[in-house]
C-alpha positions as CSV (number, residue, x, y, z in Angstrom):
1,X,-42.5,24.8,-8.1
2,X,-43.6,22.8,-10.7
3,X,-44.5,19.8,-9.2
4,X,-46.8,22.1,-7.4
5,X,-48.4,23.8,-10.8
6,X,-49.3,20.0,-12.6
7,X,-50.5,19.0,-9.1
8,X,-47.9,15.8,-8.7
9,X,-46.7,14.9,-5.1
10,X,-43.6,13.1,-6.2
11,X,-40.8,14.0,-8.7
12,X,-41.3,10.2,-9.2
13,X,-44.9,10.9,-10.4
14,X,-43.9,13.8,-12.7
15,X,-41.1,11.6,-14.3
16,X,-42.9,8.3,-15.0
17,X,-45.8,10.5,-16.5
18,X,-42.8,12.2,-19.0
19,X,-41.7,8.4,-19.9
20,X,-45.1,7.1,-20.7
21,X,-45.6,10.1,-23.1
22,X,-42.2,9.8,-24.1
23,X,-42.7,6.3,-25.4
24,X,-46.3,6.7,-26.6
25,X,-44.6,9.5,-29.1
26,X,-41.9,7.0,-30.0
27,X,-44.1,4.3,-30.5
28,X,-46.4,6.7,-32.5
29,X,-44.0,8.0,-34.8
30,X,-42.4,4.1,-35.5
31,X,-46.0,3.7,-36.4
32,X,-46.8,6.2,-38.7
33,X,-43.9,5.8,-39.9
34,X,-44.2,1.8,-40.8
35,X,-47.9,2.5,-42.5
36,X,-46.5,5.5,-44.6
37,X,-43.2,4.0,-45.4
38,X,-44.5,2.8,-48.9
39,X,-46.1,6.2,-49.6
40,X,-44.8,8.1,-53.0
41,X,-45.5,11.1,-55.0
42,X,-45.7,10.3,-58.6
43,X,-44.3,13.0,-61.0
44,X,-48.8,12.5,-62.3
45,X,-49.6,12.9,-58.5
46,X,-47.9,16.2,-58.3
47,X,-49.4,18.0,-60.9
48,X,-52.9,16.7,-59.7
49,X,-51.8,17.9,-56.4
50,X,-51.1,21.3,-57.7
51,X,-53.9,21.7,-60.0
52,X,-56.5,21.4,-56.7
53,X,-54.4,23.4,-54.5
54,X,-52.7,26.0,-57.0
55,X,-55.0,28.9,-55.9
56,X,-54.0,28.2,-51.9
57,X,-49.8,28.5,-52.7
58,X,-48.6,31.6,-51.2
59,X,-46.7,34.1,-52.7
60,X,-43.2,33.6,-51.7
61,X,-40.4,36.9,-50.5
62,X,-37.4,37.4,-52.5
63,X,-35.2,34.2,-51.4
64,X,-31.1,34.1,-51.8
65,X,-29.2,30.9,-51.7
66,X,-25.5,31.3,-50.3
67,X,-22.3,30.1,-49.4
68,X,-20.2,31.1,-46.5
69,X,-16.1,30.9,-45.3
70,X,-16.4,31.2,-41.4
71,X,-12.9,30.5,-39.8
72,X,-12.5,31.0,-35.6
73,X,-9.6,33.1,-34.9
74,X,-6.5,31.3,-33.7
75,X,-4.9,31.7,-30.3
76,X,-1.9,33.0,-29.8
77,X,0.8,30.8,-28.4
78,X,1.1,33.2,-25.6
79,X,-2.6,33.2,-24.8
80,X,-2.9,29.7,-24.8
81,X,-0.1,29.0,-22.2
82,X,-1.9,31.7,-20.5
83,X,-5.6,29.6,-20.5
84,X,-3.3,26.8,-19.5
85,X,-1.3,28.2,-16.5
86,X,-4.8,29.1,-15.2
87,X,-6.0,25.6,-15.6
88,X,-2.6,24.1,-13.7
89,X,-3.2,26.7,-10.8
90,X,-7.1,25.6,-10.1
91,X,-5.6,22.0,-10.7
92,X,-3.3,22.4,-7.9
93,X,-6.1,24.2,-5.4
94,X,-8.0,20.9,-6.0
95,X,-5.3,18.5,-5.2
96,X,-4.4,20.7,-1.9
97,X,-7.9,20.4,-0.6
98,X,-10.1,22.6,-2.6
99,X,-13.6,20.7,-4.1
100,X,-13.5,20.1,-7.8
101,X,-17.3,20.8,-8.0
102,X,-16.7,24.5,-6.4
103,X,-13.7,25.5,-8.4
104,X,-16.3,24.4,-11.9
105,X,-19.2,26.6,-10.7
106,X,-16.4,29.4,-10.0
107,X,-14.1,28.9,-13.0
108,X,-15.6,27.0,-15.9
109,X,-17.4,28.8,-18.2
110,X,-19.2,25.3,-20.0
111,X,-23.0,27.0,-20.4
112,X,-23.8,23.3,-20.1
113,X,-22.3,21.4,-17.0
114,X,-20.8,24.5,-15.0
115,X,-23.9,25.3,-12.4
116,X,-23.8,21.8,-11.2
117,X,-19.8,21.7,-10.5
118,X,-18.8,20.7,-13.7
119,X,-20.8,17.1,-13.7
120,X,-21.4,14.8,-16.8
121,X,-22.7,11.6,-16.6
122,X,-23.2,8.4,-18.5
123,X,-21.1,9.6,-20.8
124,X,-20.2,7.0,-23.7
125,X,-17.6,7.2,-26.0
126,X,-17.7,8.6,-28.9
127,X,-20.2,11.1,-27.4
128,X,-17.4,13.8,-27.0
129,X,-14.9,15.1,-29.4
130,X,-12.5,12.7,-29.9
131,X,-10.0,14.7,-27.7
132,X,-12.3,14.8,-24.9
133,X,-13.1,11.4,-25.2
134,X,-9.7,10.2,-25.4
135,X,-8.4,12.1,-22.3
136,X,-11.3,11.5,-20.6
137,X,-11.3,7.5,-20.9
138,X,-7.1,7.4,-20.2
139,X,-8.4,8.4,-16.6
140,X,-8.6,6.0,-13.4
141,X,-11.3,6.8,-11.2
142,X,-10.1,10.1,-9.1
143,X,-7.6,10.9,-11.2
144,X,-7.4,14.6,-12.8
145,X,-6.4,14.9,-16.1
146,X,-3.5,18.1,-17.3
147,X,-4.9,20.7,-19.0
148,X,-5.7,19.7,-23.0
149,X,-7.2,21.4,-25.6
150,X,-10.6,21.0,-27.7
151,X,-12.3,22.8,-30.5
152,X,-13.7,24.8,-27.7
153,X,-10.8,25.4,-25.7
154,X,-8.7,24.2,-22.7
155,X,-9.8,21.7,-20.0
156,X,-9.2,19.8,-16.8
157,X,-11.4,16.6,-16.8
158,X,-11.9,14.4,-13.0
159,X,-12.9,10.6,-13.3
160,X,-15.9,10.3,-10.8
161,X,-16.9,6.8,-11.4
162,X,-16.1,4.5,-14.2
163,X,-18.8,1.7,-15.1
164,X,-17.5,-0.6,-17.9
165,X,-17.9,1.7,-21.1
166,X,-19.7,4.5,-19.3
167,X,-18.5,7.2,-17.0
168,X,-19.4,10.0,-14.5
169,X,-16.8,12.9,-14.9
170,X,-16.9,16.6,-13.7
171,X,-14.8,19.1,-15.8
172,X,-13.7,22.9,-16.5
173,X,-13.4,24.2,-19.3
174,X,-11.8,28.0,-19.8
175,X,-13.2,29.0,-23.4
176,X,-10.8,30.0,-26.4
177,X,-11.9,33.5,-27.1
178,X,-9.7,35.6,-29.0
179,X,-8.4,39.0,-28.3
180,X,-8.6,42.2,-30.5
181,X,-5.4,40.9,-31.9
182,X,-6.2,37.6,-32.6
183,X,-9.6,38.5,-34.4
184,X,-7.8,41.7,-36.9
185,X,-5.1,38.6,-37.8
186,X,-8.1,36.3,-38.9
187,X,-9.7,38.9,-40.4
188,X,-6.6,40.3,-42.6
189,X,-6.2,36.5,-43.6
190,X,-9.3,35.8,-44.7
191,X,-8.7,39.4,-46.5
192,X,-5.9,37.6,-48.5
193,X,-8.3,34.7,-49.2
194,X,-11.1,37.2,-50.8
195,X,-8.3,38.7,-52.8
196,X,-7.3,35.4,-54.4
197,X,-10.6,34.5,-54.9
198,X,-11.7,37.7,-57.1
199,X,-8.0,37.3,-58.6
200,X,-9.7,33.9,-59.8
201,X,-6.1,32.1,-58.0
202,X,-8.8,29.9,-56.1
203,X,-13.1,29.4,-56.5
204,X,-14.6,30.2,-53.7
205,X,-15.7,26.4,-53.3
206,X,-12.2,25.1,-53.1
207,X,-11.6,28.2,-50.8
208,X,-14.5,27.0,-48.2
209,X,-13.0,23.6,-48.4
210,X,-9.5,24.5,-47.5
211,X,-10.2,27.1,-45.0
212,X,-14.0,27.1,-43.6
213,X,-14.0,25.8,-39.9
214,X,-17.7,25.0,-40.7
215,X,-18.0,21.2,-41.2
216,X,-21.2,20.9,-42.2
217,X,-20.7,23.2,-45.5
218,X,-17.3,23.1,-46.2
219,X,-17.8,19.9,-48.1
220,X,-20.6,22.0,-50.0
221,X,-19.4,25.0,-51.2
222,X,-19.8,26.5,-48.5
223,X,-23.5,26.7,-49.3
224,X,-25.9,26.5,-46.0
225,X,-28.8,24.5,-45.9
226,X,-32.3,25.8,-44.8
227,X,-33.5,23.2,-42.0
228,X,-37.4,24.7,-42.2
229,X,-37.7,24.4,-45.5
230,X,-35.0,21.1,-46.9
231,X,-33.3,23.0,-49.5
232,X,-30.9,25.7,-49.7
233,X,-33.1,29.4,-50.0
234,X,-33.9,31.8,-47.6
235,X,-36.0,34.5,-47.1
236,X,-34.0,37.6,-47.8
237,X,-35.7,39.7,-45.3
238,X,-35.3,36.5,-42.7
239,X,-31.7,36.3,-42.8
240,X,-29.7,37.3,-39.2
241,X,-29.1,40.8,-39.1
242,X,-25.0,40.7,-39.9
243,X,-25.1,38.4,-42.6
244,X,-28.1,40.6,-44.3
245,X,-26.4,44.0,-44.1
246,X,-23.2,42.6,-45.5
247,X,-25.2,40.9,-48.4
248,X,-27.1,44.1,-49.1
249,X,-27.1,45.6,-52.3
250,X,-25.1,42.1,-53.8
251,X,-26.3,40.0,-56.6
252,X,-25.9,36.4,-57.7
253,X,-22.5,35.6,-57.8
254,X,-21.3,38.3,-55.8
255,X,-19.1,37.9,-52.5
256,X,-19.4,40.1,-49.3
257,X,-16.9,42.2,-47.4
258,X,-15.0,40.2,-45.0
259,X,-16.9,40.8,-41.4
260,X,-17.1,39.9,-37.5
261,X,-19.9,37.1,-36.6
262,X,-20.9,34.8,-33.7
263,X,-21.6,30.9,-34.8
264,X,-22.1,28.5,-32.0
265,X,-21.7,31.5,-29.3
266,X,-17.9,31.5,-30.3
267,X,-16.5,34.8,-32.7
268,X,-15.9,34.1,-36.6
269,X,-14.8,36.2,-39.6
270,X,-16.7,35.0,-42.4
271,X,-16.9,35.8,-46.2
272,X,-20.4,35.4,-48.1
273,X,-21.1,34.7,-51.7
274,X,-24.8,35.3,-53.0
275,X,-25.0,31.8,-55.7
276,X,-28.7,32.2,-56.7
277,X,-30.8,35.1,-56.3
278,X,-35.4,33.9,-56.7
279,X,-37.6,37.0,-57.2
280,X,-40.9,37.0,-55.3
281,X,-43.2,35.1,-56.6
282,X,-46.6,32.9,-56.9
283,X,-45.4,29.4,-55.7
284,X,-44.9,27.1,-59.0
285,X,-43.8,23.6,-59.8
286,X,-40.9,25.6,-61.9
287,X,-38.8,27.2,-59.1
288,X,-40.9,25.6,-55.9
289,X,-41.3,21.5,-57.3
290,X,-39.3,20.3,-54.2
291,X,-41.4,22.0,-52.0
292,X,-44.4,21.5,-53.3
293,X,-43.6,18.1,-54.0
294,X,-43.3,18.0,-49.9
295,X,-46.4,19.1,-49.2
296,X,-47.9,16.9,-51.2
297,X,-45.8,14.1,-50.0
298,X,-47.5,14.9,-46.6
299,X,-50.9,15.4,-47.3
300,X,-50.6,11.9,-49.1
301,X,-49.2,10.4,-45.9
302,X,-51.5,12.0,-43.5
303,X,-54.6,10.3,-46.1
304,X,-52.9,7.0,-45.5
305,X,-52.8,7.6,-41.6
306,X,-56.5,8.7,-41.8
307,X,-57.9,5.5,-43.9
308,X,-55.5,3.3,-41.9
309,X,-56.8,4.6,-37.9
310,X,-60.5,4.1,-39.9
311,X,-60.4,1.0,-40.7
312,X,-59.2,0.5,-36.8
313,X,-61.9,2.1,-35.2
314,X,-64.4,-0.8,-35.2
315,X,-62.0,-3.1,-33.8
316,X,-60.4,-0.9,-31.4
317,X,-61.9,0.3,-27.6
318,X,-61.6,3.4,-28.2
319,X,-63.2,5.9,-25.1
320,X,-63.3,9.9,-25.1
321,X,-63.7,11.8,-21.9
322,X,-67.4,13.7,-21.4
323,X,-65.6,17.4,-22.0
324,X,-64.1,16.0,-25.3
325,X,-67.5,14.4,-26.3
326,X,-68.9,17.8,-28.1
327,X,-65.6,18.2,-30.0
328,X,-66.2,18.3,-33.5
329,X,-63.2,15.3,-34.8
330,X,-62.9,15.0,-38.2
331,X,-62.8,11.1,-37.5
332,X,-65.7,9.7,-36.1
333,X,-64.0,8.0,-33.4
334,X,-67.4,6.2,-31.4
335,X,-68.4,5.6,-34.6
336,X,-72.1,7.3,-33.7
337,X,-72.9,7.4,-37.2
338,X,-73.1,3.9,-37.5
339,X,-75.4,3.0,-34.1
């Protein structure tokens, strides 16, 4: 239990401790944030920066920068008037009696809202895709909604409670996931696409943005974006296990054999290209100048944030507890130096 392990009585107690250090972090990062905002790396800064800290730049692992062409296989007609007969039936078990909440935790397979009967609340809108939210908002309060389709698949939404612009709503949602059939037929067209791309009939940019169900690359080339590091290379040896067989043995410029993934716990065929291949190497301001340029853009900031909670200390009531007292800070918060 954990109110038992952190030693609270209440839930009440646990929760208005996790506000209070909810808002201290907000507050705190509005107000680094305001004291750094004016903080820059000049172009002289950086090679300072690099000059005192060249010999502690790791040596980075082979790195690839690529593009991908994931498409989710599409439904058959059949299957989908399948998903939505099964929808109608639970529909009608509800409105004969049965409880919404019970036929969620049996039926809909939403990782996110189906233990607890389907239930979503506050919901705004614009919070949902734009199908959900438009069903979803046509409701009155008790009504059930017909069976409508999503990026994710089929659903029956109920109206619990509507509160102006907000509302409470349980629903169940019966995933689209293809068959065997369905995923050879998205395979064998994205096939055709890899043909016309080495036939040069299409780049493989203009073939991620006709075709890629990926909207956050399709716009891009189809090139992925590296969230640990900002930029676009990854560690070859790093890469998930699929997309690093299938770019084994390929070099820049070179485009993969058309495989089976999972994206967002739904199946894809996808299509790589390799765009730029960076050999191992001792960190430099030639290939690594973004990065390093981060890191030095940090190590700026946190000397602003230093000099800034400094010059605070003599006018602030600052207190440490007795088992903290022996620590050794690198700020001298009591300021003992100076009594």
């Amino acid at each position: 239990n954990i109110l038992t392990n952190f030693k609270f009585k209440t839930m009440g107690e646990l929760r208005s401790l996790l506000e209070t250090m909810i808002k201290n972090q907000m507050y705190t990062q509005r107000k680094m944030a305001e004291i750094t905002k004016n903080v820059d790396v000049s172009p002289e800064y950086l090679k300072d920066f690099y000059k005192a800290h060249e010999l502690e730049f790791p040596t980075s692992n082979e790195e690839i920068e690529y593009g991908q062409i994931f498409m989710y296989p599409k439904l058959t007609e059949r299957h989908k008037q399948e998903l939505i007969d099964q929808l109608k039936s639970i529909k009608k078990q509800i409105e004969e009696g049965a409880s919404f909440a019970d036929m969620a935790r049996k039926y809909s397979q939403d990782p996110g809202s189906a233990a607890n009967g389907g239930q979503i609340l506050n919901v705004r809108r614009e919070q949902m895709v734009k199908e959900f939210d438009a069903v979803a908002f046509s409701l009155e309060e008790g009504q059930i909604s017909e069976p409508f389709e999503t990026e994710y698949g089929f659903h029956i939404v109920y109206l619990e409670k509507k509160k102006g612009q907000v509302i409470d709503l349980r629903h169940i949602l019966l995933m689209s996931v293809p068959n065997q059939e369905e995923i050879k037929t998205a395979l064998e067209k994205l096939e055709k696409i890899k043909a016309d791309i080495k036939a040069e009939k299409i780049t493989f940019n203009q073939a991620a943005l006709k075709y890629s169900d990926d909207k956050y690359t399709k716009y891009n080339g189809g090139i992925l974006s590296n969230s640990q590091t900002g930029d676009n290379r990854f560690e070859k040896i790093k890469l998930p296990t699929k997309v690093l067989y299938n770019l084994s043995g390929l070099g820049k410029g070179d485009i993969s054999e058309v495989f089976e993934d999972k994206e967002n716990n739904r199946t894809v065929v996808k299509l790589l290209k390799i765009t730029d291949v960076i050999p191992a190497h001792k960190m430099n301001l030639e290939i690594d100048y973004n990065r390093i340029k981060s890191f030095a853009q940090k190590t700026k900031e946190n000397e602003v944030i230093e000099k800034w909670v400094k010059a605070q200390i003599p006018s602030t009531f600052i207190t440490v507890q007795d088992e903290y007292k022996k620590c050794n800070f690198s700020i001298d918060w009591l300021q003992k130096k100076q009594r």
